[in-house]
C-alpha positions as a Markdown table, in Angstrom:
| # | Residue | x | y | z |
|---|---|---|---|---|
| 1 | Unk | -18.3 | -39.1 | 1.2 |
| 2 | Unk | -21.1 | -37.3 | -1.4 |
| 3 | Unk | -20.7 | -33.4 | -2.1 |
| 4 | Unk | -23.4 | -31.6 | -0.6 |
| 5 | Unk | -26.4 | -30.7 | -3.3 |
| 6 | Unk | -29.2 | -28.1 | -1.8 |
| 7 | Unk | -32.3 | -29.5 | -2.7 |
| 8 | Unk | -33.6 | -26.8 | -4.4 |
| 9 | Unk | -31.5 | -24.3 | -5.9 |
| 10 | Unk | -34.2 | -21.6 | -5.3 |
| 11 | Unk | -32.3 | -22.0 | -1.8 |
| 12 | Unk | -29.1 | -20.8 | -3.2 |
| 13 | Unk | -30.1 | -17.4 | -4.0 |
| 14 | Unk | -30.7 | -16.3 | -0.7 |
| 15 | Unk | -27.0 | -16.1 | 0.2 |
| 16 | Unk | -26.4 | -13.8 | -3.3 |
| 17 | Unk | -25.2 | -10.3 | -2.3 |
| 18 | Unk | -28.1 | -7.9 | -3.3 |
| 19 | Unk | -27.2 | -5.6 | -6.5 |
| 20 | Unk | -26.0 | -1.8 | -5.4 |
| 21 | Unk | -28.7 | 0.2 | -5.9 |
| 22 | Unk | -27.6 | 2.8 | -9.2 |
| 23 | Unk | -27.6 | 6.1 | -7.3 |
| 24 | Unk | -24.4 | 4.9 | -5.9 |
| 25 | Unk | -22.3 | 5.1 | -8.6 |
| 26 | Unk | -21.2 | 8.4 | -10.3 |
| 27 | Unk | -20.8 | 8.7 | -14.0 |
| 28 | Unk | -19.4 | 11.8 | -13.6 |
| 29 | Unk | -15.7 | 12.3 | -15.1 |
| 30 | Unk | -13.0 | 14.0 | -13.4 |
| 31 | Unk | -12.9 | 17.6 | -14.0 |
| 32 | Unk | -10.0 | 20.2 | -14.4 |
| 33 | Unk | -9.8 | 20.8 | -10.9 |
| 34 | Unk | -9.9 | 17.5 | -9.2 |
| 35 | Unk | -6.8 | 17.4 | -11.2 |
| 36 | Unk | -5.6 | 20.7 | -9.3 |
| 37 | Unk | -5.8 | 19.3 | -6.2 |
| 38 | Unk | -2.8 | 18.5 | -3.6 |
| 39 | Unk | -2.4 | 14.6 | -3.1 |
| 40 | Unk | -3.6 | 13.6 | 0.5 |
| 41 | Unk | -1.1 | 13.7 | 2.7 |
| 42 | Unk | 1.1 | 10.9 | 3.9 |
| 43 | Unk | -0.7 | 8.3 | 6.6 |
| 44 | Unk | 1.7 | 9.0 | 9.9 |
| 45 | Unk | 2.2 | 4.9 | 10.0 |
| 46 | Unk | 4.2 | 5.5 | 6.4 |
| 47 | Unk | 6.7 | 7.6 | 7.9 |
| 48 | Unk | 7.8 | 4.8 | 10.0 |
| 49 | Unk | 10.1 | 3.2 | 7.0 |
| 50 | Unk | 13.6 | 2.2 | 7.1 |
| 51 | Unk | 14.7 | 5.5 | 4.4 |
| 52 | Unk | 13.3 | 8.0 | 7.2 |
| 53 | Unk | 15.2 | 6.0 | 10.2 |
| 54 | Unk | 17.7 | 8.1 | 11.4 |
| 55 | Unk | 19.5 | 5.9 | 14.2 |
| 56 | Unk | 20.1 | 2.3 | 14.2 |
| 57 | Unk | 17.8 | 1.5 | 16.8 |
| 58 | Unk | 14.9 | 2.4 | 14.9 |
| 59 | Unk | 16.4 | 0.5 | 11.8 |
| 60 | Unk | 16.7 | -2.6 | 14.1 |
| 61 | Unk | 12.4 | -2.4 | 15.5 |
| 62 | Unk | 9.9 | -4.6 | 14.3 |
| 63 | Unk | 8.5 | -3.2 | 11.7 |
| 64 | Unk | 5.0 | -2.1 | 11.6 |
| 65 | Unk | 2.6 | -4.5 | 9.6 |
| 66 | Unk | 1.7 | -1.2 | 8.0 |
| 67 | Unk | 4.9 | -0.9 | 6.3 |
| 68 | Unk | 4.9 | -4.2 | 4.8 |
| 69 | Unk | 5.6 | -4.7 | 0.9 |
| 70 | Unk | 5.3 | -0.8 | 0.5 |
| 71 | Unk | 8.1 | 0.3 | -2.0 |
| 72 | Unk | 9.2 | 3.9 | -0.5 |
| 73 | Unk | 11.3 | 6.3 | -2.5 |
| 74 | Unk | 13.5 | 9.2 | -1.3 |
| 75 | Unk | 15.1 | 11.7 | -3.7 |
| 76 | Unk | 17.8 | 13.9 | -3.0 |
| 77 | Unk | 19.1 | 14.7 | 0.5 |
| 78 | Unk | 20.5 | 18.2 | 0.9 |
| 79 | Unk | 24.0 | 18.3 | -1.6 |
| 80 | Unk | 23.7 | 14.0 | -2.4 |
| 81 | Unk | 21.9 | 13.9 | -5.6 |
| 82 | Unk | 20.8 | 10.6 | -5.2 |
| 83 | Unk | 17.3 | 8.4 | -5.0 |
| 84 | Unk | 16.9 | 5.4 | -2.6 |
| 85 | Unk | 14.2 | 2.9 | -2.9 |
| 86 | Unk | 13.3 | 1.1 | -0.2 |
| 87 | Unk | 11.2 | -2.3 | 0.9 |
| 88 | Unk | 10.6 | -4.5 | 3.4 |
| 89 | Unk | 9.0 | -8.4 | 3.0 |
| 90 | Unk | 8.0 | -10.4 | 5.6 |
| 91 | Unk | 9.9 | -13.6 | 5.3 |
| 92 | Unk | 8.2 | -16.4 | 8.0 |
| 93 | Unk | 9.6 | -14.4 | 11.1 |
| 94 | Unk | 12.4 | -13.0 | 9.3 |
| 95 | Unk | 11.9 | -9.5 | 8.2 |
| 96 | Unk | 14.4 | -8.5 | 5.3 |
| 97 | Unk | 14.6 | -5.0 | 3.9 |
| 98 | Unk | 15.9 | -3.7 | 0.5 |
| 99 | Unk | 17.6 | -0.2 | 0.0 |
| 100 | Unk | 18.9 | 0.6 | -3.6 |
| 101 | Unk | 20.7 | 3.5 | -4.3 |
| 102 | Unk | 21.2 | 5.4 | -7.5 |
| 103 | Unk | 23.0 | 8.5 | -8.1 |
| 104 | Unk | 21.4 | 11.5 | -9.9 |
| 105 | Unk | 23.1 | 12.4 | -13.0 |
| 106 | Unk | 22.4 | 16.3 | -13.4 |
């Protein structure tokens, strides 16, 4: 079997991407108040992972697709000084989630 060769490479060009026009782009750096502003809030999907589960039925669900490899932290809950990390991979059909906890020296 022979690899395929157009015979004229003029052909090739055709299926190029055409460049992004320049007024797209910005050269503008970030000023003193973009740095102000509040992050965006939190997609609704995101809330969905195994640190903000609060019965084991939700802990057992699926998970969402959206919550794949998406490391999560939570610090401090109420009088626990502590921060949990938490993940979840996608093993074939297995689904395994890691929680790590670490205490919060004061």
């Amino acid at each position: 079997m022979q690899d395929f060769v157009p015979e004229s490479v003029e052909s090739v060009s055709e299926f190029e991407a055409p460049p992004s026009p320049e007024s797209s782009y910005s050269f503008q750096s970030p000023e003193e108040k973009d740095f102000a502003k509040e992050p965006p809030a939190l997609p609704s999907q995101l809330h969905l992972g195994v640190l903000n589960s609060q019965n084991s039925e939700e802990i057992c669900a699926r998970p969402q697709h959206i919550v794949l490899n998406h490391l999560f932290i939570e610090k401090g809950w109420g009088a626990h000084p502590l921060v949990a990390l938490g993940v979840t991979h996608r093993f074939e059909s297995k689904y395994v989630t890691v929680v790590l906890y670490k205490p919060i020296e004061r």
